[in-house]
PATOR-681232 format. One record per residue (C-alpha): residue number from 1; residue in three letters; y, x, z. Coordinates in steps of 0.05 Angstrom, whole numbers, always signed. Layout:
<kegus>
+------+------+--------+--------+--------+
| resi | resn |      Y |      X |      Z |
+------+------+--------+--------+--------+
|  NUM |  Ala |      Y |      X |      Z |
...
+------+------+--------+--------+--------+
</kegus>
This chain:
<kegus>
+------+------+--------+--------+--------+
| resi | resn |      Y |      X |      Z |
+------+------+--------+--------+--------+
|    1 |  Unk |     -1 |   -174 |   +134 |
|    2 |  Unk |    -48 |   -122 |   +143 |
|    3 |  Unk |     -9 |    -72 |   +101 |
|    4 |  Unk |    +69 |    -64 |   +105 |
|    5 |  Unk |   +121 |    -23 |    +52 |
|    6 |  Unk |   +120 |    +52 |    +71 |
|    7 |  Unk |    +53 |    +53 |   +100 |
|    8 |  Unk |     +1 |   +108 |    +86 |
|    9 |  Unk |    -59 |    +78 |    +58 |
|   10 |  Unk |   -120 |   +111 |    +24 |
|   11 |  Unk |   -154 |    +73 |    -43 |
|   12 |  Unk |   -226 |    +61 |    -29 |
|   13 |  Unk |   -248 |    +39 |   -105 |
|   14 |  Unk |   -225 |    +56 |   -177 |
|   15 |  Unk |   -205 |   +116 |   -215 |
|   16 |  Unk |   -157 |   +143 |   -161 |
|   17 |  Unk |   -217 |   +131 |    -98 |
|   18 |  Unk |   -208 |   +177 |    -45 |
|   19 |  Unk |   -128 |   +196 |    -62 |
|   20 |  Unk |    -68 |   +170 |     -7 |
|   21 |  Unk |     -6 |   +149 |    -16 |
|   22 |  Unk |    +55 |   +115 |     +4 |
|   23 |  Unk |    +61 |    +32 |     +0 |
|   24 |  Unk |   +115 |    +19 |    -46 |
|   25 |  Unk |   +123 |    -43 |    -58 |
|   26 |  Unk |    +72 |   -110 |    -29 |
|   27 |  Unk |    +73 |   -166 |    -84 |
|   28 |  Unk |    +43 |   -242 |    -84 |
|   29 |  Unk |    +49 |   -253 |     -8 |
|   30 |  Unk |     +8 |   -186 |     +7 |
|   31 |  Unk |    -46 |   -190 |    -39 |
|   32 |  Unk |    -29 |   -135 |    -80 |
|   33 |  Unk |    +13 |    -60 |    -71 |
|   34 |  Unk |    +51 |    -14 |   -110 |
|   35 |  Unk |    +26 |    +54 |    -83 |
|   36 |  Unk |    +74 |   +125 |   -107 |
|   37 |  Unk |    +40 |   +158 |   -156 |
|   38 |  Unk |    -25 |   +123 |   -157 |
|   39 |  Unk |    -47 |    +76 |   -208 |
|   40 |  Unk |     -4 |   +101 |   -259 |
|   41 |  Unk |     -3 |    +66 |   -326 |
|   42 |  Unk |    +32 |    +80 |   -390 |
|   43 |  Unk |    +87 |    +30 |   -417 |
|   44 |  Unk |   +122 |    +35 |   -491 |
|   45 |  Unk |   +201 |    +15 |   -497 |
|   46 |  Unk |   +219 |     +0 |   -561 |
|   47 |  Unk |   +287 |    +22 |   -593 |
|   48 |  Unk |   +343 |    -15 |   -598 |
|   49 |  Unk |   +396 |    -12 |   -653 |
|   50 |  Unk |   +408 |    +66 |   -657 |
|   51 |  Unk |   +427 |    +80 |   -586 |
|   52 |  Unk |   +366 |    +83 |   -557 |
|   53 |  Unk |   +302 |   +112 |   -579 |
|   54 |  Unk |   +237 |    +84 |   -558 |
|   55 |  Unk |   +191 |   +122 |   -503 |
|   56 |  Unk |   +133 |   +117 |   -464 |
|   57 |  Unk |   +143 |   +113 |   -393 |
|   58 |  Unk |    +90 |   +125 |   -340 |
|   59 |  Unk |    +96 |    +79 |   -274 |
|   60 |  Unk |    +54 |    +57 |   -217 |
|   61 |  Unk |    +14 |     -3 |   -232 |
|   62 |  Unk |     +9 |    -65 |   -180 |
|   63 |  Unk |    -70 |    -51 |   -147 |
|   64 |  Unk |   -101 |   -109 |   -104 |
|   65 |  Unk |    -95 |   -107 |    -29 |
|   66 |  Unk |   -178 |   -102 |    -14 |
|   67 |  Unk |   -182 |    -27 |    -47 |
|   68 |  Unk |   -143 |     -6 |     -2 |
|   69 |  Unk |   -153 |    +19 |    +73 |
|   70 |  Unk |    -84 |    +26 |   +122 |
|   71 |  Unk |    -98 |   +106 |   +152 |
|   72 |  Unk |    -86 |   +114 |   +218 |
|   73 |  Unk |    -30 |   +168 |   +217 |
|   74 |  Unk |    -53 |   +204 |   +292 |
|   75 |  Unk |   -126 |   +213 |   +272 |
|   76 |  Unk |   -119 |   +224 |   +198 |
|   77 |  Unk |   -164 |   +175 |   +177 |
|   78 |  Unk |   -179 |   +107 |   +148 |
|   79 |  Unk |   -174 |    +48 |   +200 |
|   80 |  Unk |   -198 |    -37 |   +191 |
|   81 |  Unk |   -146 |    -74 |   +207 |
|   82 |  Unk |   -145 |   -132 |   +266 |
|   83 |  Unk |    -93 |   -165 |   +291 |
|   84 |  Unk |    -80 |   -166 |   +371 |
|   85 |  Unk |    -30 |   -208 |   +416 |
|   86 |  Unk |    +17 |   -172 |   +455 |
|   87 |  Unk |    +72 |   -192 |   +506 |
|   88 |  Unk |   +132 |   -158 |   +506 |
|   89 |  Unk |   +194 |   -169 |   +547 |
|   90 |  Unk |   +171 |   -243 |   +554 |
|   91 |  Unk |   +153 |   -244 |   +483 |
|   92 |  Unk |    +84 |   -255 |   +452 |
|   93 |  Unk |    +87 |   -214 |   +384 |
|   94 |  Unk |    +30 |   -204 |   +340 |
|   95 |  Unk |     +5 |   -125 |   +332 |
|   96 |  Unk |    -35 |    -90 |   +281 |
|   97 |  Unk |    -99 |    -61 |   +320 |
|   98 |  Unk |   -158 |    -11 |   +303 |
|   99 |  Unk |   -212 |    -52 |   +346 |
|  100 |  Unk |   -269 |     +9 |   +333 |
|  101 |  Unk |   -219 |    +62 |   +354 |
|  102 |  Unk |   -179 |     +5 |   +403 |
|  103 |  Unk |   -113 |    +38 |   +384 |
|  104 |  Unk |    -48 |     -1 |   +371 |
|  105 |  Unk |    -26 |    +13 |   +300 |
|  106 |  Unk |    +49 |     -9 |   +298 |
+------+------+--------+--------+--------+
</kegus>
């Protein structure tokens, strides 16, 4: 996956272009993210039998995977994601990689 849960990301089309935030949650085998306090979209509860009134509660809305772009924490800015083989300790293990910048990103 080119994104992963808790990384910082920056949305690069819709109404909240140009904010960052956090990775929440990744749904449908990556294709889509839950990102904190972006995307935020207003759901009604109803009541139910006296002990609870209804509300409207604001939450972050799923947002697909391609309007978003993985920033690379050390240069403060967005990166393209490519993937890279590695060894390490005998093992091969697959690596996110900036190939423009030709910086590791895990």
């Amino acid at each position: 996956m080119k994104v992963k849960k808790g990384d910082l990301i920056q949305v690069m089309a819709g109404k909240d272009r140009g904010k960052r935030g956090k990775i929440l949650r990744v749904l449908d085998r990556g294709k889509k993210v839950t990102i904190e306090k972006l995307n935020m979209v207003k759901r009604h509860s109803k009541g139910r039998d006296g002990y609870r009134t209804g509300t409207i509660v604001e939450k972050e809305a799923p947002m697909d995977v391609s309007k978003v772009q993985l920033v690379d924490t050390k240069l403060n800015r967005p990166v393209r994601v490519n993937f890279k083989i590695e060894e390490k300790d005998g093992k091969r293990i697959k690596v996110r990689w900036s190939k423009k910048l030709d910086v590791t990103l895990d």
